[in-house]
Residue, then its C-alpha position, 0 to 999 in steps of 0.5 A: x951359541x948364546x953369542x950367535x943368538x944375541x948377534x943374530x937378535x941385533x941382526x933381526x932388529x936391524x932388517x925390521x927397522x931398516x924399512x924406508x920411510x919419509x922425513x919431512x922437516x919444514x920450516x916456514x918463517x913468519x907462519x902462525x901456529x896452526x894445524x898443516x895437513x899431508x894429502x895425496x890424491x885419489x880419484x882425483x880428489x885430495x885425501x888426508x893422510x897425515x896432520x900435524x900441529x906447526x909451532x913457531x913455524x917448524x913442522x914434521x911429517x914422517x911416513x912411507x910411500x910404496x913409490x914417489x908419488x905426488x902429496x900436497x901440503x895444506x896451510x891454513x893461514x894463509x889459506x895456501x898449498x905446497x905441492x912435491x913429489x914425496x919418496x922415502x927420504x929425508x926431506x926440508x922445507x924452507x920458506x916464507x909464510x908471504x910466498x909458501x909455493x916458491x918454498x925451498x924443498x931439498x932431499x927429494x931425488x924425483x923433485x930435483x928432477x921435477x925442477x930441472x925438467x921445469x927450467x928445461x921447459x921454461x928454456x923452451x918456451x921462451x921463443x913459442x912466447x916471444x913469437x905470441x907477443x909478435x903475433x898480438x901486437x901485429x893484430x894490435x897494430x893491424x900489420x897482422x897479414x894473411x902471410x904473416x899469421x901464416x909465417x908465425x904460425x909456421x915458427x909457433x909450431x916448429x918451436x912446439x915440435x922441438x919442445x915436445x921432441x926435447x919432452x920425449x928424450x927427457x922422459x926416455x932418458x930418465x924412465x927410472x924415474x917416476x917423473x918419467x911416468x908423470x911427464x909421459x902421461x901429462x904431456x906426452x900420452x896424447x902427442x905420441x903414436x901408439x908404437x911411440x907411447x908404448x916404447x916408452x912406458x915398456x922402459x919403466x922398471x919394475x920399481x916403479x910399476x904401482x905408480x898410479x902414472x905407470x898404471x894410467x899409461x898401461x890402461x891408455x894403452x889397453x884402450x889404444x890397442x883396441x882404437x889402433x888403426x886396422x882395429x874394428x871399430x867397436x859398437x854401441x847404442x846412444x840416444x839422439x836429439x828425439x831421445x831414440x836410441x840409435x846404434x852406432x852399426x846402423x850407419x856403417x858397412x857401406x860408407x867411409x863413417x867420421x866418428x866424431x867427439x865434440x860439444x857445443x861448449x869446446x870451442x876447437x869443435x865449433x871452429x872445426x865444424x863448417x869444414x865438416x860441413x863442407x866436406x860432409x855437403x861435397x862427399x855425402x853422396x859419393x860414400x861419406x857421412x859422419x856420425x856425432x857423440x856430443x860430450x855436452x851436459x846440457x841438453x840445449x846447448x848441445x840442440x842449439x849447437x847442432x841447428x847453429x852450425x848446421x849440422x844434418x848427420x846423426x848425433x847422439x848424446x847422454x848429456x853426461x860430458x867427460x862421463x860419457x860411456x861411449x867417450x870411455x870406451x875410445x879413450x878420448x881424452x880431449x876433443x874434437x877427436x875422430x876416427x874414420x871408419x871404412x866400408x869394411x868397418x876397421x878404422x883407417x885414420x885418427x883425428x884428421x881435420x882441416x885439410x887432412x881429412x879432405x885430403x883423406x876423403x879426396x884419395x879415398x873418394x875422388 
């Protein structure tokens, strides 16, 4: 008895140490003594966790994380930072104190993951650059032609679709991994379709369901189910240009309404808005009208965008930017982005623009 007791104490003390935890061994040559500091991120801002004093270039960190996450380390001489993906294992750090980023890190399964998906996309990127190069020195040599911008901006976007289709079957490939997560909501979350996105992230395991990536899709596709096409749209009240307080309902039920996001400051939006205008002068008076949510932050740039470029539809703005309310709720993340809204008040399209959206309004109106 007195045996099994001791075996199974031994066995106890065992499972309590057995817990994972990280290892972080570094050595950067050249470095001075000094303090180097572990940082994660929340609400999009670097937090501390850990410190500790470098000597002779050599420094450890030792923790846990619940999942692989993203962790930066901070050097203060030179004034530099060191970004990795830490998960509880036994990792090394090798570098110089001339070039800390291009250091040397080994132990981390999602880090090596993260190098090969980077030379994936270097791979890819190669020809998208060569014709960018062509299409410079055409307009620097004044052989660029109507025909031949169109022609290398036909090749530009069919190498774009094939890195983005190579992107998509590298994050469904390795959706076990956190990395996955990372990629779908960096480069992917605003590409794909909503039956596209949520394919993807319902293929995460369980492991990895707290990762703040995994938990940023899940939220995308709660607000994405609820600006899906077929979905009403949904109301809100805003102030205009005069500061009175116009809803977003008072304009719709009869016409098809373009709810657009844009600002003064985004160039696309302004690039995009004599074709509003066009359309808006052509359809105005069959059943179109377009409804503005300015995401700007000063009050007269956004004034002075709307009177530049001519546009005589309602706009309303808090003037607060990206913290606007109503660009929450729809879940815009980059702008210009649109929703049109039929007559029955369901959206029947998401960011037409250029000739899509005449197109749309043709079908629709012609």
């Amino acid at each position: 008895m007195r045996k099994l007791l001791v075996i199974s104490s031994v066995a106890l003390m065992l499972l309590s140490c057995s817990k994972s935890e990280y290892k972080i061994n570094g050595t950067i040559d050249g470095a001075t003594d000094q303090m180097v500091v572990l940082k994660t991120m929340q609400d999009n801002e670097l937090i501390s966790v850990d410190s500790t004093m470098m000597t002779n270039g050599k420094f450890q960190f030792a923790g846990s994380v619940e999942v692989p996450d993203i962790y930066a380390i901070d050097f203060k001489f030179p004034e530099d930072r060191l970004i990795l993906f830490l998960e509880n294992s036994n990792i090394t750090i090798k570098g110089n104190v001339d070039n800390i980023m291009s250091s040397d890190i080994n132990g981390s399964a999602t880090q090596d993951l993260l190098l090969e998906f980077n030379q994936l996309q270097e791979e890819l990127s190669g020809p998208m650059m060569q014709i960018q190069q062509k299409f410079q020195m055409a307009a620097m040599d004044g052989s660029l032609t109507p025909e031949l911008e169109e022609q290398l901006r036909e090749e530009f976007m069919a190498e774009n679709d094939k890195m983005m289709e190579a992107v998509k079957t590298f994050a469904i490939d390795n959706s076990n991994s956190v990395l996955s997560a990372y990629i779908t909501l960096t480069q992917l979350a605003n590409q794909l379709s909503f039956e596209e996105l949520e394919s993807i992230v319902s293929k995460f395991p369980k492991s990895i369901q707290s990762s703040p990536f995994v938990i940023a899709l899940n939220e995308k596709l709660d607000t994405d189910k609820l600006t899906a096409v077929g979905q009403p749209f949904m109301d809100f009240t805003h102030p205009d240009p005069d500061g009175n307080m116009v809803t977003f309902s008072s304009v719709t039920g009869e016409n098809y309404v373009l709810l657009d996001f844009w600002a003064g400051w985004c160039t696309p939006c302004r690039r995009e808005n004599p074709n509003l205008v066009k359309l808006y002068n052509q359809y105005k008076d069959k059943g179109f009208d377009i409804f503005g949510v300015s995401l700007d932050r000063r009050q007269q740039e956004w004034l002075d965008a709307i009177k530049d470029d001519g546009l005589e539809w309602h706009q309303v703005s808090d003037v607060s930017g990206w913290e606007n309310s109503i660009a929450k709720m729809y879940g815009v993340q980059s702008i210009p982005a649109s929703l049109l809204i039929g007559p029955d008040g369901k959206i029947i399209a998401k960011n037409l623009r250029g000739d899509e959206l005449a197109q749309k309004l043709a079908e629709l109106l012609d």
